[in-house]
C-alpha positions in Angstrom: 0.3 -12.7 11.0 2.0 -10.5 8.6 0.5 -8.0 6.8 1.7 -5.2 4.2 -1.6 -3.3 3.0 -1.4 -0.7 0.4 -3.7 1.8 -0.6 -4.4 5.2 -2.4 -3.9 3.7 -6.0 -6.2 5.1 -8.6 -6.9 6.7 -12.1 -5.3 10.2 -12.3 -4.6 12.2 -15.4 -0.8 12.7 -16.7 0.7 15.5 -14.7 -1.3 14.9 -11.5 -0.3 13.3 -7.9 -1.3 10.5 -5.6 -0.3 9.0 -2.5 0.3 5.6 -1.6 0.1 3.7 2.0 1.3 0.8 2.9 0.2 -0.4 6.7 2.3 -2.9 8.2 1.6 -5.3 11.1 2.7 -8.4 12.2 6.2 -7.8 12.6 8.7 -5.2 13.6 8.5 -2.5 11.2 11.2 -0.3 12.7 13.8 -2.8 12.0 12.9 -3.8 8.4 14.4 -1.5 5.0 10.9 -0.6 2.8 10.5 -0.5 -0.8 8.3 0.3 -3.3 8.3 -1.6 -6.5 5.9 -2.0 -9.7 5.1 -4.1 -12.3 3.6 -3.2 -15.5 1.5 -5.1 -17.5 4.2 -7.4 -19.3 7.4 -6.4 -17.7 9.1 -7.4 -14.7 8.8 -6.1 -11.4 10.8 -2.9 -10.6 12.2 -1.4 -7.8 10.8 2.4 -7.6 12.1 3.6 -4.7 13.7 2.2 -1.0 14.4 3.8 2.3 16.3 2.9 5.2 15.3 1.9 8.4 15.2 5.0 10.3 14.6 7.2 6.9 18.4 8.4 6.7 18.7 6.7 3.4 16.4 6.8 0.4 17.1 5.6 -3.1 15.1 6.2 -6.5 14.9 4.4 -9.6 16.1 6.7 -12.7 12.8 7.4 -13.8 11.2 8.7 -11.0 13.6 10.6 -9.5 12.7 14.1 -9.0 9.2 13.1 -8.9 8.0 10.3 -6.5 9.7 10.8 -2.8 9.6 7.5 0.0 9.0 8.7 3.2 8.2 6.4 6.4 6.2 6.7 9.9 8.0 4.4 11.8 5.1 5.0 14.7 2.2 4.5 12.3 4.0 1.3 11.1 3.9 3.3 7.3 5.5 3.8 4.1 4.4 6.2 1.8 5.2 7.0 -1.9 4.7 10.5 -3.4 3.9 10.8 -6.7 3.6 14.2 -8.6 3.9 14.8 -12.5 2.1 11.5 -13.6 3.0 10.1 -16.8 1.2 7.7 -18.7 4.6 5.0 -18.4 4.1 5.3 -14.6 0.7 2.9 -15.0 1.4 -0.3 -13.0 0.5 -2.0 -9.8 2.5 -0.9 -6.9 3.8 -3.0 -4.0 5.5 -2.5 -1.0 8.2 -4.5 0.2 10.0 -4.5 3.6 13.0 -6.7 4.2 15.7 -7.4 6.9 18.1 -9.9 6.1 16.6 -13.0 5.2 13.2 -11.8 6.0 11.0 -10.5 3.3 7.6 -9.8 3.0 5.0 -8.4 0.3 2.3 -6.3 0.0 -1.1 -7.1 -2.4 -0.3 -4.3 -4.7 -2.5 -1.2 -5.9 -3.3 -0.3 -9.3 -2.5 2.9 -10.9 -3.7 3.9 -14.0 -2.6 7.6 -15.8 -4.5 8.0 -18.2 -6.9 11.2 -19.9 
């Protein structure tokens, strides 16, 4: 079956990194557009960052631009999500999303917490 499996979330201190995974299987990952989104406790869910389907094309939200970068393995079936210079408003549970068309599927989510 489908699966989207993210990991790497944790408790960092503003100004530090981490790096997020998300394994995919179950489907054709090559063909399917991935995101990264988040959802903070009380708001809705927003879009962080997306790349294309062979990597050409990457997009960021506003306020992670600069910092955060999308990459993909398209032979590892991965996403990743780079994330330097940690602020406390980037605290949130972070989901991966890959879509093609119709088709959409979501990852569990990780938790990220920066805090001191």
């Amino acid at each position: 079956q489908v699966q989207l499996v993210e990991s790497g979330g944790g408790l960092v201190q503003p100004g530090g990194s981490l790096r997020l995974s998300c394994a995919a299987s179950g489907f054709t990952f090559s063909t399917y557009a991935m995101s990264w989104y988040r959802q903070a406790p009380g708001k809705e869910r927003e879009l962080v960052a997306r790349i294309s389907v062979y990597g050409v094309d990457t997009n960021y939200a506003g306020s992670v631009k600069g910092r955060f970068t999308i990459s993909r393995d398209n032979a590892k079936k991965t996403v990743y999500l780079q994330m330097n210079s940690l602020k406390p408003e980037d605290t949130a549970v972070y989901y991966c999303k890959a879509d093609r068309n119709a088709y959409v599927y979501w990852g569990q989510g990780t938790q990220v917490t920066v805090s001191s």
